[in-house]
C-alpha positions as CSV (number, residue, x, y, z in Angstrom):
1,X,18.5,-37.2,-13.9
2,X,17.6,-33.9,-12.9
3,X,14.5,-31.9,-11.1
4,X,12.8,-28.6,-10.5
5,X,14.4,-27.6,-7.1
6,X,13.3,-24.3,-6.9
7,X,12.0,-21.4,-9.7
8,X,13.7,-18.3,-9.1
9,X,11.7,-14.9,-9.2
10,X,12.8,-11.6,-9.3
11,X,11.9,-8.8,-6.9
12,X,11.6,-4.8,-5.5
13,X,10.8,-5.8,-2.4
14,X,11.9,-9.2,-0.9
15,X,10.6,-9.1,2.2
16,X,7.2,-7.9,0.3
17,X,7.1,-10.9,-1.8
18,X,8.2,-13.1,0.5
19,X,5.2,-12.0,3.0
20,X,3.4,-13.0,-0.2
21,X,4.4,-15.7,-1.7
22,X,4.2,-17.7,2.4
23,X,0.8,-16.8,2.6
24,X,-0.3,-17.5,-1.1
25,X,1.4,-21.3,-0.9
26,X,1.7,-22.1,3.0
27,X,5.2,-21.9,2.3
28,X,8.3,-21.1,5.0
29,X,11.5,-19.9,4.8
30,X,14.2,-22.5,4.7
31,X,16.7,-20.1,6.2
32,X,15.9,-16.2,7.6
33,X,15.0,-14.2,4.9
34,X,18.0,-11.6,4.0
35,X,17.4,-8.4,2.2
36,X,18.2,-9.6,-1.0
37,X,17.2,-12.9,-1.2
38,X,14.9,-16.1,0.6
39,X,14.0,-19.7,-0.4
40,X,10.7,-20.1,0.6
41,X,9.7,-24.1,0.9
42,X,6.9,-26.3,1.5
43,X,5.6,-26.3,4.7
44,X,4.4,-29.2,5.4
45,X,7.2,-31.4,3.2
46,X,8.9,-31.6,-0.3
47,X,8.4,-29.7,-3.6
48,X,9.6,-27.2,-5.6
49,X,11.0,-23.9,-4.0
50,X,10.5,-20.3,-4.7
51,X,13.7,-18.2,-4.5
52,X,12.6,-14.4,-4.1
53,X,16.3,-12.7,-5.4
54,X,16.5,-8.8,-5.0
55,X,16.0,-7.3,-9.0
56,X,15.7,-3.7,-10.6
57,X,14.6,-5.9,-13.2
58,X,11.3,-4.3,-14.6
59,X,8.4,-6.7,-14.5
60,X,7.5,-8.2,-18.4
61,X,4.2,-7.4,-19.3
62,X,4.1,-10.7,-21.0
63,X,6.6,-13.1,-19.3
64,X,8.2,-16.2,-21.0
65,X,8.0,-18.1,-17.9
66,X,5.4,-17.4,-14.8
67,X,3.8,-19.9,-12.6
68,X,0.4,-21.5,-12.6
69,X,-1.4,-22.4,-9.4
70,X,-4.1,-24.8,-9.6
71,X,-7.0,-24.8,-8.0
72,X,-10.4,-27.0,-7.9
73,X,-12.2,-23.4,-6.7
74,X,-10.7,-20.9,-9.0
75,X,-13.3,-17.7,-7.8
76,X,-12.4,-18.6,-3.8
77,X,-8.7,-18.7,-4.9
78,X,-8.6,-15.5,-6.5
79,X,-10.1,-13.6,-4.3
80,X,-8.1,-15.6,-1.4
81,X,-5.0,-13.9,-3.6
82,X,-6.2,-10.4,-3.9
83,X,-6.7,-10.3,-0.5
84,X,-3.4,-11.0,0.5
85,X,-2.3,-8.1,-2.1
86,X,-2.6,-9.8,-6.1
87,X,-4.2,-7.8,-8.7
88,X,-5.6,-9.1,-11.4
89,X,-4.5,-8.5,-14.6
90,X,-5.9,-6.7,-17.9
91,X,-4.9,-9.8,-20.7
92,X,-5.6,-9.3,-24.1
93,X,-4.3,-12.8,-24.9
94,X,-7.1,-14.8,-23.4
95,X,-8.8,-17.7,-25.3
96,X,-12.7,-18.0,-25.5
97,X,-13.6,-19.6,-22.0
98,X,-10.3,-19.1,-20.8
99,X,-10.1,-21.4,-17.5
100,X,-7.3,-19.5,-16.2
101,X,-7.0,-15.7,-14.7
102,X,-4.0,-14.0,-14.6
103,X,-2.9,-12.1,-11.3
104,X,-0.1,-10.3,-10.8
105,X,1.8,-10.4,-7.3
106,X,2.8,-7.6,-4.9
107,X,6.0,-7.3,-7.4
108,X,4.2,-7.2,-10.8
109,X,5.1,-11.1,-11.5
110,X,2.3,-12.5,-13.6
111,X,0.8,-15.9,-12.2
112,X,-2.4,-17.7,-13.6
113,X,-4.9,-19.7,-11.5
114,X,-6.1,-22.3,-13.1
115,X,-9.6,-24.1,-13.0
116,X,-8.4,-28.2,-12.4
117,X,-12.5,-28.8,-12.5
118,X,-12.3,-28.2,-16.3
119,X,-10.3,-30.9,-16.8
């Protein structure tokens, strides 16, 4: 049997989206951060890493994978995330009554919030 151990995002700036990515989860590193690369981890216990790798990658306006973060107060979230540097997005794929928004992180890496109140 296997497991989700860590998802693996490209980025510019690692040290950027690191200082990201710890504030937006309450995550730590698991070892010092190096130029090109930190796995950022839970800090208080288990669950799935985020492995910030050093890419000239360009960011996909559409990705096939992002993450979604879920939240029981989707506005507070949101602007909780744009504050520490996310921009939301312009997405011309949105439902009717979408209950997700889609930021983008200091890198350009999608992400939706999602609203776990609409069941």
């Amino acid at each position: 049997m296997v497991s989700i151990g860590t998802v693996v995002m490209g980025a510019s700036d690692v040290r950027r989206a690191a200082a990201f990515w710890k504030a937006a989860l309450h995550y730590v590193e698991r070892e010092s951060l190096k130029e090109d690369w930190v796995v950022l981890v839970p800090a208080d216990g288990p669950g799935v890493g985020l492995s910030l790798g050093l890419s000239d990658t360009p960011v996909q306006e559409v990705p096939r994978v992002h993450l979604d973060l879920y939240s029981g107060d989707q506005e507070a979230e949101v602007e909780r995330l744009t504050a520490l540097g996310a921009r939301q997005v312009e997405w011309h794929l949105y439902p009717p009554d979408p209950d997700f928004v889609v930021l983008a992180d200091t890198e350009g890496n999608r992400f939706c919030v999602i609203d776990t109140t609409r069941g």
